[in-house]
N, C-alpha and C positions, 0 to 999 in steps of 0.2 A: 391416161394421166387423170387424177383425181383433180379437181376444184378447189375440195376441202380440205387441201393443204396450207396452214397459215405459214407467215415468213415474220421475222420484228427482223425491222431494218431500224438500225439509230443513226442519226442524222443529227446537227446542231441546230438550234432555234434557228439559224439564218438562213440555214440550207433548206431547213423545212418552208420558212416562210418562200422564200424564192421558188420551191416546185409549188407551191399550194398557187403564187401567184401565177404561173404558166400553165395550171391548169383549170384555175379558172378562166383564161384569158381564151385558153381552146374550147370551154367550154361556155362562154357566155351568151352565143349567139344562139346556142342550141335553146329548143321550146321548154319553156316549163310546165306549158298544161299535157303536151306530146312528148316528151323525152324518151330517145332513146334506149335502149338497157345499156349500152356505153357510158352514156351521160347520167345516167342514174347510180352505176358503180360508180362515176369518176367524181360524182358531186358527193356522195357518200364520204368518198376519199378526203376530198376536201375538208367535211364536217368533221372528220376525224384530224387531220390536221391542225385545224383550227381549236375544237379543243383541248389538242394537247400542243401546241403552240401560249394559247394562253391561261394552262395550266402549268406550263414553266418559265412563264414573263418571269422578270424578277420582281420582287415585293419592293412596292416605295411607300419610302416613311412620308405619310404627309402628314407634317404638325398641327396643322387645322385638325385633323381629325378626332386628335386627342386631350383639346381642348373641351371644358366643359361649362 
């Protein structure tokens, strides 16, 4: 079995944040100067969660901003 087979899995904003929290949570104790290759895929994972978590926050209007 190949590696470099990719998968898209879609998830909703809430269900993404909820894995991304439990995987941080598994992975927080782990070294950051030693880590793992587990922990290094799975912090990966993480960063990818994260920005595409809040690349689909929703936009809020804040009025201050458009004041001049």
């Amino acid at each position: 079995m190949s590696c470099d087979i990719d998968i898209n899995l879609k998830v909703n904003i809430h269900e993404a944040a909820l894995v991304r929290a439990y995987l941080f949570l598994q992975t927080k104790q782990d070294s950051y100067e030693f880590p793992s290759t587990r922990t290094v895929i799975i912090r990966k994972f993480i960063q990818n969660l994260d920005e595409q978590i809040e690349a689909n926050l929703p936009k809020e209007d804040h009025p201050d901003e458009h004041r001049v």
